[in-house]
C-alpha positions as CSV (number, residue, x, y, z in Angstrom):
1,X,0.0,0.0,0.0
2,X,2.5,3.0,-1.3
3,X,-0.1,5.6,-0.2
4,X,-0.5,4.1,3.0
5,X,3.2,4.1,3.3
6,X,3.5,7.9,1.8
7,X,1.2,9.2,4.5
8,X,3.6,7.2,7.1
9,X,6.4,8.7,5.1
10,X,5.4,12.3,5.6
11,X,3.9,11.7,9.2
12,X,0.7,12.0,8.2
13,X,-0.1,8.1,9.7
14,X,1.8,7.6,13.6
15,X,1.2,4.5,15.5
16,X,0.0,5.0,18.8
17,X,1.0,2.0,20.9
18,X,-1.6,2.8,24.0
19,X,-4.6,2.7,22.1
20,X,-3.1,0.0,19.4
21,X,-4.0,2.4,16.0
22,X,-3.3,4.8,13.9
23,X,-3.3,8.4,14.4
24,X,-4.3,10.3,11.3
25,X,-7.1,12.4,9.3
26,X,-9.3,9.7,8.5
27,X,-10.4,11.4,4.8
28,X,-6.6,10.8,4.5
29,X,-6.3,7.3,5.2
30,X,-9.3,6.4,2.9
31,X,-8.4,8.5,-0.3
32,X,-5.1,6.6,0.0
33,X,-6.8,3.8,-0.2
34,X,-8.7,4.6,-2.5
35,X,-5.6,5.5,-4.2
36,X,-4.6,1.9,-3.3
37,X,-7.4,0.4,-5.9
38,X,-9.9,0.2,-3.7
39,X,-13.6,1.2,-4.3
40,X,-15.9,2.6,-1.6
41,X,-18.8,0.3,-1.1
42,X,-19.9,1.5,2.6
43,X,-19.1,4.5,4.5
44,X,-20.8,5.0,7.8
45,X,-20.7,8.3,10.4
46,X,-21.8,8.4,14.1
47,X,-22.5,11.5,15.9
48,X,-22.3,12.9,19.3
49,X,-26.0,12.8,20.9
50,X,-24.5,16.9,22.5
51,X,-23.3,18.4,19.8
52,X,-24.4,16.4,17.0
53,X,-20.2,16.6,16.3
54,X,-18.7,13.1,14.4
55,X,-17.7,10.7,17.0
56,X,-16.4,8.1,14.7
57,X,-16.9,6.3,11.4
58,X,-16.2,3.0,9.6
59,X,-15.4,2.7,5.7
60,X,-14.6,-0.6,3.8
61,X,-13.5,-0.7,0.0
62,X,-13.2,-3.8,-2.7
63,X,-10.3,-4.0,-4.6
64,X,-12.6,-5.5,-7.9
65,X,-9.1,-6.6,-9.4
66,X,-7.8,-8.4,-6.6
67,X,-10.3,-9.2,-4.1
68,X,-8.9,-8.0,-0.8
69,X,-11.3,-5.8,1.4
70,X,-10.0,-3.0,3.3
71,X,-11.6,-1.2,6.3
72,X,-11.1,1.7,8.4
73,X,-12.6,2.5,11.7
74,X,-12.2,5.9,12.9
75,X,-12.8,7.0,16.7
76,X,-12.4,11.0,16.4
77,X,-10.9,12.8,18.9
78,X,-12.6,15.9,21.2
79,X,-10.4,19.0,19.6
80,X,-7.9,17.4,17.1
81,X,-9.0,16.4,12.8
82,X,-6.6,13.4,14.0
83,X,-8.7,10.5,14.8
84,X,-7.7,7.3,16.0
85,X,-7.7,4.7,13.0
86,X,-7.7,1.3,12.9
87,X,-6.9,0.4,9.2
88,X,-7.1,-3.4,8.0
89,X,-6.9,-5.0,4.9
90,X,-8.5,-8.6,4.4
91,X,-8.6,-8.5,8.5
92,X,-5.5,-8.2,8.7
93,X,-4.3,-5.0,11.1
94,X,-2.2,-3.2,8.6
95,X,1.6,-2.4,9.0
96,X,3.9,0.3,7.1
97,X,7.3,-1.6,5.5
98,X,9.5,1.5,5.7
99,X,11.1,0.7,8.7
100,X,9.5,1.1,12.3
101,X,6.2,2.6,12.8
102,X,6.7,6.1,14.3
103,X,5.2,6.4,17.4
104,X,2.8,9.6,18.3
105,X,5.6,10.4,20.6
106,X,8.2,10.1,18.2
107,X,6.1,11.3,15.7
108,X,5.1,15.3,14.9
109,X,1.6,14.5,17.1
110,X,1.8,14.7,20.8
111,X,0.6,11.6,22.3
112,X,-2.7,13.3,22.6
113,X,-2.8,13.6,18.9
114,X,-2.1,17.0,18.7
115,X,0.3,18.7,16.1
116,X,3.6,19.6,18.2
């Protein structure tokens, strides 16, 4: 998944090892994998019962050509566009091959997921 990997790359995508995800925009995550060949076939949104505000969302594409599903659940966070994503791609919990996943620590998002 090189757009996966590209948003990695620019530190766009940061492993948080506390809550076990991703932390990223998750409009991001799916166009890249979108950009990955897959094609939207659900896209679901929940809202905050106070302030109607997103809480969270799922999204799951088909790649036609190959098969393979991919899915991203999203659990948004009070202040930040940085949600915590949980990307997976034939239900498998998906890993960046350039090296070692940064960390939100290590990464330019404090742990709370907020640009440093």
């Amino acid at each position: 998944m090189s757009a996966l990997a590209d948003l990695h790359d620019h530190g766009r995508l940061t492993w948080t090892e506390r809550e076990r995800g991703w932390v990223a925009v998750p409009d991001e995550v799916v166009a890249a994998l979108a950009r990955g060949g897959f094609e939207e076939c659900k896209r679901e949104m929940t809202t905050s019962r106070r302030d109607l505000r997103p809480a969270g969302g799922v999204w799951q594409g088909v790649n036609r050509i190959t098969g393979s599903v991919a899915s991203a659940i999203w659990v948004a966070r009070a202040t930040q566009p940085q949600a915590t994503v949980f990307i997976e791609i034939d239900g498998e919990l998906i890993q960046v091959s350039h090296g070692a996943p940064r960390t939100s620590e290590e990464g330019p998002y404090r742990d709370e997921g907020g640009e440093s």
